[in-house]
C-alpha positions in Angstrom: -34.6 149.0 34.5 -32.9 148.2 31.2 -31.3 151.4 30.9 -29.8 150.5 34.7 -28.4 147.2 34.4 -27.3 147.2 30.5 -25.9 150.8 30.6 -27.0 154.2 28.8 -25.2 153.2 25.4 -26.7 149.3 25.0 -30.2 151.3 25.6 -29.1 154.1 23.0 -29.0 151.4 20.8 -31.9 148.8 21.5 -34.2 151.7 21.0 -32.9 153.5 18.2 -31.4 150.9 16.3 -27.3 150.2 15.4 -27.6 152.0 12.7 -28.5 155.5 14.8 -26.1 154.3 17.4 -23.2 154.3 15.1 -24.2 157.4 13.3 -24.3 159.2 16.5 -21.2 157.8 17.8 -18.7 157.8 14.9 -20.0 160.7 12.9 -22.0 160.9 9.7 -19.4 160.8 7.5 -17.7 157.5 8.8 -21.3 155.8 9.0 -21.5 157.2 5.0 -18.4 155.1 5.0 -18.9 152.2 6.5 -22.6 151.9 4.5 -21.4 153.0 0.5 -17.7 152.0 1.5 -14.6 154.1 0.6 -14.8 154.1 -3.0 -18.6 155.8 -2.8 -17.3 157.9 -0.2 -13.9 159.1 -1.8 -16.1 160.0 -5.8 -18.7 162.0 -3.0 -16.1 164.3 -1.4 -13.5 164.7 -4.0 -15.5 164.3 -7.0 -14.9 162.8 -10.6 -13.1 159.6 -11.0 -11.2 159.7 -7.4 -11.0 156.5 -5.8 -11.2 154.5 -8.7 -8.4 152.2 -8.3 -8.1 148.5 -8.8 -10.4 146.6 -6.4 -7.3 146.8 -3.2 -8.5 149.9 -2.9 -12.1 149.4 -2.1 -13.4 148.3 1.1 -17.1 147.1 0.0 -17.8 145.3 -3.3 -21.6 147.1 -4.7 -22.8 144.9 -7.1 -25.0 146.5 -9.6 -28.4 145.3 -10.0 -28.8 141.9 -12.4 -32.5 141.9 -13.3 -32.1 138.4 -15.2 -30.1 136.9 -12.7 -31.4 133.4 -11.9 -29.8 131.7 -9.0 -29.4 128.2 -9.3 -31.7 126.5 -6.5 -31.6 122.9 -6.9 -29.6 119.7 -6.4 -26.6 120.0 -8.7 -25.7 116.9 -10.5 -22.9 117.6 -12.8 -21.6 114.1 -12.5 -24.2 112.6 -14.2 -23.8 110.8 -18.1 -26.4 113.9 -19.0 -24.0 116.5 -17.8 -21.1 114.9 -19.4 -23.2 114.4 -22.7 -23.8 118.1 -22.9 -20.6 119.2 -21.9 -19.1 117.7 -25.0 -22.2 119.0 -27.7 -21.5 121.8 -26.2 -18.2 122.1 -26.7 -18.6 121.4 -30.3 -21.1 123.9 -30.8 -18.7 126.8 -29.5 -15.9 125.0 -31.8 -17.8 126.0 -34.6 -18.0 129.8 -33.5 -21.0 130.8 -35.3 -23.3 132.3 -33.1 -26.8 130.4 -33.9 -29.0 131.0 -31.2 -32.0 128.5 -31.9 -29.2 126.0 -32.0 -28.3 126.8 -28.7 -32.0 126.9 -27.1 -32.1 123.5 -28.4 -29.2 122.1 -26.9 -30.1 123.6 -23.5 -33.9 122.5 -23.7 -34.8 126.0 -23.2 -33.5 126.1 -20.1 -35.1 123.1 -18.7 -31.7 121.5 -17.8 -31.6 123.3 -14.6 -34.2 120.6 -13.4 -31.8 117.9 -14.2 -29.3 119.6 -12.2 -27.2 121.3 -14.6 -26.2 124.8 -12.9 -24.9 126.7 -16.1 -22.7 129.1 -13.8 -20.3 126.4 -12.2 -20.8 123.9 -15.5 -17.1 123.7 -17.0 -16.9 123.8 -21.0 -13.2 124.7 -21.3 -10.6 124.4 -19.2 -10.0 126.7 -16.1 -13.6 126.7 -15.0 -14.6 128.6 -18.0 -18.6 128.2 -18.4 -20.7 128.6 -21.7 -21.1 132.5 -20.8 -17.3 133.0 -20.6 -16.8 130.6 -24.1 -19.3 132.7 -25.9 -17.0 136.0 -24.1 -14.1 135.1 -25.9 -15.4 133.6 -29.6 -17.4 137.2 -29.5 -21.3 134.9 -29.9 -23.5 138.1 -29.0 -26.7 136.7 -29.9 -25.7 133.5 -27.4 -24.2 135.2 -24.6 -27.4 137.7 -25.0 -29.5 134.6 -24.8 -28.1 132.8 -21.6 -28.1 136.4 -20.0 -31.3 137.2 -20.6 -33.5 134.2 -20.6 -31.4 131.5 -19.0 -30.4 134.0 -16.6 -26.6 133.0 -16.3 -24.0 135.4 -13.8 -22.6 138.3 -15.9 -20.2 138.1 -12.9 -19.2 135.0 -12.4 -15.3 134.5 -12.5 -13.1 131.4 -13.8 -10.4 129.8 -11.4 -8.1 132.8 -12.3 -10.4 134.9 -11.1 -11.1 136.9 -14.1 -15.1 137.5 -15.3 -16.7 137.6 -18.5 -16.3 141.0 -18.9 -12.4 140.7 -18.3 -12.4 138.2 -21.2 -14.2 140.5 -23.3 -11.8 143.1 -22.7 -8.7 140.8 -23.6 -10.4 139.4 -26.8 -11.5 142.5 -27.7 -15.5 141.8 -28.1 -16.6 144.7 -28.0 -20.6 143.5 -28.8 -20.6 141.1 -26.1 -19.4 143.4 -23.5 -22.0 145.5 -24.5 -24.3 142.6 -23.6 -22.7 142.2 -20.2 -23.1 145.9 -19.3 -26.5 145.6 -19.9 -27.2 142.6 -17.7 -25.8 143.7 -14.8 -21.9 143.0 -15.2 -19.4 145.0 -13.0 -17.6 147.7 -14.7 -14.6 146.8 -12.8 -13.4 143.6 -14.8 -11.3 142.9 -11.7 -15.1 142.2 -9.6 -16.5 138.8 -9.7 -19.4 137.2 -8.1 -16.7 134.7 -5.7 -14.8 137.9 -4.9 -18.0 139.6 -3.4 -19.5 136.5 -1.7 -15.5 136.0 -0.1 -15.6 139.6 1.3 -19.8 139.4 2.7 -18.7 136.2 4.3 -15.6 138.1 5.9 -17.2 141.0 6.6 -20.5 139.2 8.9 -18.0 137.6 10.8 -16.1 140.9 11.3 -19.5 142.2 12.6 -20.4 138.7 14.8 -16.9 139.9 16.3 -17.5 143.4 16.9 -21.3 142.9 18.3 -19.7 140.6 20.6 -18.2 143.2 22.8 -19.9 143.9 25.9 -21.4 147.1 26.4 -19.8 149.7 28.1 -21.8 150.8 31.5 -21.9 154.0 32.8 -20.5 155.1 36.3 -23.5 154.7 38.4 -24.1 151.5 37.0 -21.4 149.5 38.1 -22.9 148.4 41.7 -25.9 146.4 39.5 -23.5 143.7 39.0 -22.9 141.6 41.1 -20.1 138.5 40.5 -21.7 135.1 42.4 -19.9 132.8 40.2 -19.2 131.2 43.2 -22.0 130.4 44.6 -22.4 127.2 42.2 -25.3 124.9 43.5 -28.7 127.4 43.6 -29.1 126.8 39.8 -28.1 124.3 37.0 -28.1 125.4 33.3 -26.6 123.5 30.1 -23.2 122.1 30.7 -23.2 123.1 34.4 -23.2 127.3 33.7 -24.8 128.9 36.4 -25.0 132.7 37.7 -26.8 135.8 39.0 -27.1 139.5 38.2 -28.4 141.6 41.0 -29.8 144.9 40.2 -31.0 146.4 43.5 -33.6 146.2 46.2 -35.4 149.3 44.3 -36.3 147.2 41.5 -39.3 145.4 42.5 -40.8 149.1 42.1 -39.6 149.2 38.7 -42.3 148.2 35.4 -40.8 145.6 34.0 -39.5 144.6 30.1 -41.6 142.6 28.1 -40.7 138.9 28.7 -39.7 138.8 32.1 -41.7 136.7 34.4 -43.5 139.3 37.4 -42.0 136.5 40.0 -39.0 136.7 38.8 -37.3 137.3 41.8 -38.7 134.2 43.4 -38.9 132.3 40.7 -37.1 129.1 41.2 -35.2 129.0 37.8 -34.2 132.8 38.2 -30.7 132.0 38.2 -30.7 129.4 35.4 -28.5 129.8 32.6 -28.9 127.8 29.3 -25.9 127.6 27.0 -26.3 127.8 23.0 -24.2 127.8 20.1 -24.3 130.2 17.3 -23.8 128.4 14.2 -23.1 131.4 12.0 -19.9 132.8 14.6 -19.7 129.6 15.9 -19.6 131.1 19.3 -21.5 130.9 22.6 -24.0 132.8 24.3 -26.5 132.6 27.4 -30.0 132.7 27.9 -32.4 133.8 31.1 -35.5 132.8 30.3 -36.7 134.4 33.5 -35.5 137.3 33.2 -35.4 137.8 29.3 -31.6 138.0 28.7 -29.5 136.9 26.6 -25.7 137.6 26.8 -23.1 136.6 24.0 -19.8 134.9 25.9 -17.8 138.1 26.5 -20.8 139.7 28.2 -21.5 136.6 30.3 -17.6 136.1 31.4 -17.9 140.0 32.9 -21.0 139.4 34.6 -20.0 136.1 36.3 -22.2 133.9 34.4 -19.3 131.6 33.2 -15.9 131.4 34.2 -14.0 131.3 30.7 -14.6 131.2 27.5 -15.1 127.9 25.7 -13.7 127.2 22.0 -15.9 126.4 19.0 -17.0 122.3 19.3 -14.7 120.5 16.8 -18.1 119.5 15.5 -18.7 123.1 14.4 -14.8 124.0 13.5 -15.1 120.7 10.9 -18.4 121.8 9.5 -17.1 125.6 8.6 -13.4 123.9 7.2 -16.2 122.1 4.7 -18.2 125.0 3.6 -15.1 126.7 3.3 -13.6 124.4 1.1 -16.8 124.2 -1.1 -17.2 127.9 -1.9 -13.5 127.3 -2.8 -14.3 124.6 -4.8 -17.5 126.2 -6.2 -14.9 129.0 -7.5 
């Protein structure tokens, strides 16, 4: 039944996943691609140091692995007379350039800040955006910068407004103990790579997939009489927002076992051609459900089936609520 009315390649695959289906379809060495991205895949076939250009030429950002990497989980407060207090102290602690860890415990309470909403990562010491990680970078405090690595588990990563890391400041100021540091902790060896720079291209690249899982499935020949388009007949069902429509599959299907989830009346069931719109706020498109019949069709799929007779555009709601989250990663950066 499933293989009959969603077509040979949607059941390909549902069953063995999108991960078989693109393997199978594409090729091994495009999936390799896709997965490692080009740089991985360029070093694998050509060998040596091929591939490794500036970060244009890479398609997918791999972060290494940052074992002490503590992500800040609270309410931030950096607008607080605490924040602003310790801002200044520490200020004139890196003035002094002497590297005195216990010093430095102190003034961060051991790391007990973080409950008073001090994120370390996004607090600004210097101008630029440059945080306590990126001072200690450039005044070369190895003991320090080993400390809020390690123990106060700060973002080897984590860029200033230019766009430039720690490890890039290391590199220009020529500290050659601290970038030893970084390595260590999980910085980049790209100095070019920053923590904002990888969460950009993720965000970019879910909604490149939201986009390209949208498409409907392609059907094959035999297939094409189990659709049938009744996007006229408008008053035998009423879903959210007045979207109503049928797909017939077939006298022979009664005689068919049925998928998991679809009701064993179905065909007499009196909400079998109910349609209920929702919004997907990750894409910030919509799709529609049959509860009856257990499917679920995102908008394209739904237009070709004559569920709906056009696409609708994002709710303004939804369009002013991504402008904000855009504009705070940007401002986070």
């Amino acid at each position: 039944y499933q293989r009959r009315v969603h077509g040979k390649q949607w059941y390909q695959r549902r069953v063995h996943g999108k991960q078989w289906y693109q393997r199978r379809v594409h090729g091994k060495q495009w999936y390799q691609r896709r997965v490692h991205g080009k740089q991985w895949y360029q070093r694998r076939v050509h060998g040596g140091a091929a591939g490794m250009g500036g970060l244009d030429n890479i398609d997918l950002i791999e972060m290494p692995h940052m074992p002490h990497r503590k992500q800040f989980d609270g309410d931030k407060d950096h607008d607080a007379d605490f924040a602003k207090k310790l801002v200044k102290t520490l200020k004139k602690f890196a003035g002094r350039k002497k590297d005195e860890i216990t010093e430095l415990m102190g003034l961060l309470e051991n790391g007990a800040v973080k409950e008073k909403g001090i994120d370390l990562d996004t607090l600004q010491i210097a101008k630029g955006g440059q945080n306590m990680l990126h001072v200690c970078c450039k005044f070369g405090l190895a003991r320090c910068a080993g400390y809020l690595l390690e123990t106060i588990g700060m973002d080897p990563n984590w860029g200033r407004d230019d766009g430039h890391g720690p490890l890039w400041v290391c590199n220009y100021f020529k500290q050659a103990v601290v970038k030893s540091y970084l390595l260590r902790y999980g910085a980049h060896e790209d100095p070019d790579v920053t923590t904002q720079k990888f969460m950009e291209q993720q965000e970019n690249q879910a909604l490149k997939e939201f986009d390209e899982l949208g498409d409907a499935p392609e059907l094959d020949d035999d297939s094409d009489e189990a659709f049938r388009d009744l996007s006229d007949d408008e008053n035998d069902g009423q879903g959210i927002g007045g979207m109503i429509g049928r797909i017939g599959i077939g006298d022979e299907a009664g005689n068919l076992l049925l998928p998991a989830g679809v009701h064993p009346q179905w065909q007499t069931h009196p909400d079998r051609n109910v349609w209920t719109e929702h919004l997907d706020m990750g894409s910030g498109r919509f799709y529609y459900r049959n509860k009856i019949r257990n499917i679920t069709l995102w908008d394209k799929e739904a237009l070709d089936n004559g569920v709906i007779k056009e696409l609708k555009d994002p709710p303004a709601s939804w369009i002013a609520q991504y402008k904000a989250k855009m504009a705070a990663a940007k401002g986070k950066s």
